[in-house]
C-alpha positions as semicolon CSV with decimal commas, in nm:
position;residue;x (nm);y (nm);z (nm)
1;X;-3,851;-10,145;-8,200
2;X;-3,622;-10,297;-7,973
3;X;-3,372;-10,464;-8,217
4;X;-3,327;-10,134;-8,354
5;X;-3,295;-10,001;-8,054
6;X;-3,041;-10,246;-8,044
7;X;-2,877;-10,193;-8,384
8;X;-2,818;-9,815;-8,291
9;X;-2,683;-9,907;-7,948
10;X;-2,425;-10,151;-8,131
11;X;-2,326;-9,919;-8,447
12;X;-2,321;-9,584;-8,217
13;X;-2,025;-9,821;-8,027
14;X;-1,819;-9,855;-8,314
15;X;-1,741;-9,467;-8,281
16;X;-1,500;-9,576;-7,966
17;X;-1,467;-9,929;-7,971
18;X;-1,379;-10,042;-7,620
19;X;-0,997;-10,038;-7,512
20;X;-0,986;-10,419;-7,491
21;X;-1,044;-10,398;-7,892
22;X;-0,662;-10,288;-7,898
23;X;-0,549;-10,616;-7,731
24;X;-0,733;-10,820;-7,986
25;X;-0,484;-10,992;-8,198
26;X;-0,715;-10,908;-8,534
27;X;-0,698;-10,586;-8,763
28;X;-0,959;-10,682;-9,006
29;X;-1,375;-10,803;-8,929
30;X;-1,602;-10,893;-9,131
31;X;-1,963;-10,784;-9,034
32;X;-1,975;-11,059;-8,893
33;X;-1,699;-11,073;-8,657
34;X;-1,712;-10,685;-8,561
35;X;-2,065;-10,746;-8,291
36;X;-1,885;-11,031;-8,154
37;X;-1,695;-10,793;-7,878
38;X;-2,016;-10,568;-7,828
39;X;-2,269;-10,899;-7,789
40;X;-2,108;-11,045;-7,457
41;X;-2,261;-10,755;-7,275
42;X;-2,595;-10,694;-7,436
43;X;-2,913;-10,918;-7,469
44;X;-2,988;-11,115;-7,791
45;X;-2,794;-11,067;-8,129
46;X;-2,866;-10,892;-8,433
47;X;-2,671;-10,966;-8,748
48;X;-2,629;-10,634;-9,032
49;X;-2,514;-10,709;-9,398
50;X;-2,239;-10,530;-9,513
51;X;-2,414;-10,330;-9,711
52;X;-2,651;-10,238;-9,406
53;X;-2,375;-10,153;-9,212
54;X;-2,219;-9,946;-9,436
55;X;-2,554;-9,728;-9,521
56;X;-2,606;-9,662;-9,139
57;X;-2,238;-9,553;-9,099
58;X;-2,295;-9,344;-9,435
59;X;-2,567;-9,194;-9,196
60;X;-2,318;-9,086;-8,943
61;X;-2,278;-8,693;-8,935
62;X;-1,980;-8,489;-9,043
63;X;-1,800;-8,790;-9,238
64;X;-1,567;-8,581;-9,423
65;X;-1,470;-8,836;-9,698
66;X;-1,784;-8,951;-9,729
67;X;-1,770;-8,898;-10,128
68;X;-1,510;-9,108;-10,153
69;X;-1,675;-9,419;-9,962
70;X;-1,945;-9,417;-10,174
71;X;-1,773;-9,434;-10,495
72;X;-1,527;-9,708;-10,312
73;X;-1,841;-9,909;-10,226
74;X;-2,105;-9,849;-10,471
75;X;-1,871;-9,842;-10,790
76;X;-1,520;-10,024;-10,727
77;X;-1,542;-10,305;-10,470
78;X;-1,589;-10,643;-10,592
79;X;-1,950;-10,720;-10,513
80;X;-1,875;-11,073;-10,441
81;X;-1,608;-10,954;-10,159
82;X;-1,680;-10,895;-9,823
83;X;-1,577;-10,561;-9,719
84;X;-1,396;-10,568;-9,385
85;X;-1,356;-10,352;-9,143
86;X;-1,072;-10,198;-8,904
87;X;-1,151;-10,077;-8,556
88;X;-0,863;-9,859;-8,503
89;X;-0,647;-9,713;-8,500
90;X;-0,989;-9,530;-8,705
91;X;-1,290;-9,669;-8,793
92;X;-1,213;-9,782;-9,112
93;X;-1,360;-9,990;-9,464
94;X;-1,104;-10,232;-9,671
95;X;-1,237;-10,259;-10,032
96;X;-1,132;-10,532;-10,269
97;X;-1,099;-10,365;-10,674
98;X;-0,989;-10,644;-10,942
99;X;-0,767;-10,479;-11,220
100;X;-0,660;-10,639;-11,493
101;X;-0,357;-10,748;-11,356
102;X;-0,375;-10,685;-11,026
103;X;-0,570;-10,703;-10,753
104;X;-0,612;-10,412;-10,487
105;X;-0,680;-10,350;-10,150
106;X;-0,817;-9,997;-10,051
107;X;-0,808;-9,875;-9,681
108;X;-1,043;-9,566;-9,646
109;X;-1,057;-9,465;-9,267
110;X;-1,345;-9,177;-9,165
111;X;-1,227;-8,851;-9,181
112;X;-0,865;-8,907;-9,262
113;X;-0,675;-8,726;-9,564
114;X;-0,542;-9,032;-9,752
115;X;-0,673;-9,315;-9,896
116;X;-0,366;-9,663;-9,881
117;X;-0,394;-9,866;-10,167
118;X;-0,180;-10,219;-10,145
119;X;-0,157;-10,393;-10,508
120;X;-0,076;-10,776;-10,561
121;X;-0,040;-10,955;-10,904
122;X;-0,301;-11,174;-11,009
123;X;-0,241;-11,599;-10,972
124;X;0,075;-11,483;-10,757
125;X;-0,077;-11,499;-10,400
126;X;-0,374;-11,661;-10,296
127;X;-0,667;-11,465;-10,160
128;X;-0,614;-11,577;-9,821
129;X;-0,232;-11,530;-9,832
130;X;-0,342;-11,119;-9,905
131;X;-0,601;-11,130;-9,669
132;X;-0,326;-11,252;-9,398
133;X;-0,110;-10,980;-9,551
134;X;-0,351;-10,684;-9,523
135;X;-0,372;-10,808;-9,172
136;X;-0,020;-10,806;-9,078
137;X;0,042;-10,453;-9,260
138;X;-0,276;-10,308;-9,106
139;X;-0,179;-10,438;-8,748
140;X;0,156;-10,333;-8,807
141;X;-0,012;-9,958;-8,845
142;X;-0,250;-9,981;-8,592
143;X;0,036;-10,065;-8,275
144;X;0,307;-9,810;-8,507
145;X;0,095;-9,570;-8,592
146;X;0,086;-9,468;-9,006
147;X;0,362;-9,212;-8,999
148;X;0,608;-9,534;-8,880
149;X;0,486;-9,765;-9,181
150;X;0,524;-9,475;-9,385
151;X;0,881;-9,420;-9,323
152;X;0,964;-9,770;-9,253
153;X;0,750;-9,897;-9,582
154;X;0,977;-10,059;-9,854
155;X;0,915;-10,103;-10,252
156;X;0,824;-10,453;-10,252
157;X;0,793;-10,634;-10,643
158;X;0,502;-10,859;-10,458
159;X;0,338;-10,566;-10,319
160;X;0,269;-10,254;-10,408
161;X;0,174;-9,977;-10,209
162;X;0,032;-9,656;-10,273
163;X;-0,115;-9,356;-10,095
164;X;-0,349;-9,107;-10,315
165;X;-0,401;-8,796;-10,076
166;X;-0,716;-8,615;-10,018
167;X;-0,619;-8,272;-10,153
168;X;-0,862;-7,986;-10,042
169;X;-1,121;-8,180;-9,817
170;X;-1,217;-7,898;-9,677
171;X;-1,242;-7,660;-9,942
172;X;-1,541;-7,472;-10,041
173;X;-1,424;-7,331;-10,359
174;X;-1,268;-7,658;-10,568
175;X;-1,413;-7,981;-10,604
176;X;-1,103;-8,198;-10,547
177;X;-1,296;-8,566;-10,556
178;X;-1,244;-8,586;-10,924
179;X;-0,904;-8,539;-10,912
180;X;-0,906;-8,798;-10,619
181;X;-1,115;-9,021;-10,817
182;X;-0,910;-9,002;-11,113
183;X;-0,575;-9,080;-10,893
184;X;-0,783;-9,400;-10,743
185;X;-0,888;-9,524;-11,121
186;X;-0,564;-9,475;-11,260
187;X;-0,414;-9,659;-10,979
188;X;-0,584;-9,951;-11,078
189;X;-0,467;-10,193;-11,354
């Protein structure tokens, strides 16, 4: 009872990570890394799996794009990847897809209206050199905000970047995940 006591204490904290998180030079964690802050003043540790993580963050209420996590996680991310995390500037997942040719990184943030998708050709980068990417491009939004890396964002043969809108969250009428989920697939090569 008390380590999940525990456990809710920690995830409830990722809601509003402490300010200090800001000042951290990282954008990414791992499940690993992301109790590290939250342990130094709490007793004992508890280690999650990614995939426990995720399902008690599912769990959270009114996750608008909550859809579109699930098919992110339970159908497109690379099983053997480790899905990491961003802090802020939202609470956010990083999925790894492998194309055909390319290999993608997905940033879906809770409740936002846009999923970013950054592309790299296969054999032309190694996984750590994207990885050190992502984090560069995802700190870069974090102390810019997203409306600066939008407008400042250039076409990049190495890299390529995408944004696929969620049209009509908040619609009661149209279902617009499939057209969502059709713009993510189709994205992918």
């Amino acid at each position: 009872m008390a380590i999940e006591t525990m456990k809710f204490v920690k995830l409830e904290k990722l809601k509003k990570p402490p300010k200090y998180i800001k000042d951290i030079d990282k954008s990414l964690f791992t499940p690993e890394d992301i109790f590290d802050p939250f342990d130094k003043n709490m007793l004992g540790t508890y280690q999650m799996t990614q995939q426990e993580l995720f399902e008690h963050i599912m769990a959270w209420e009114d996750i608008r794009n909550k859809r579109q996590l699930e098919y992110l996680s339970g159908h497109l991310h690379e099983t053997k990847e480790k899905i990491r995390f961003t802090l802020t500037p939202k609470f956010g997942f990083l999925f790894v897809v492998y194309g055909e040719r390319m290999i993608h990184y997905v940033w879906e943030m809770l409740n936002t209206n846009a999923t970013y998708m950054w592309s790299f050709e296969q054999g032309v980068w190694s996984h750590q050199r994207q990885l050190q990417k992502m984090e560069e491009v995802i700190s870069y939004i974090r102390n810019h905000g997203r409306d600066s890396y939008l407008r400042n964002v250039s076409p990049r043969e190495e890299i390529l970047f995408r944004r696929i809108l969620h049209q009509g969250a908040g619609s009661q009428i149209v279902d617009f995940f499939p057209r969502w989920r059709h713009a993510v697939n189709e994205a992918i090569v």
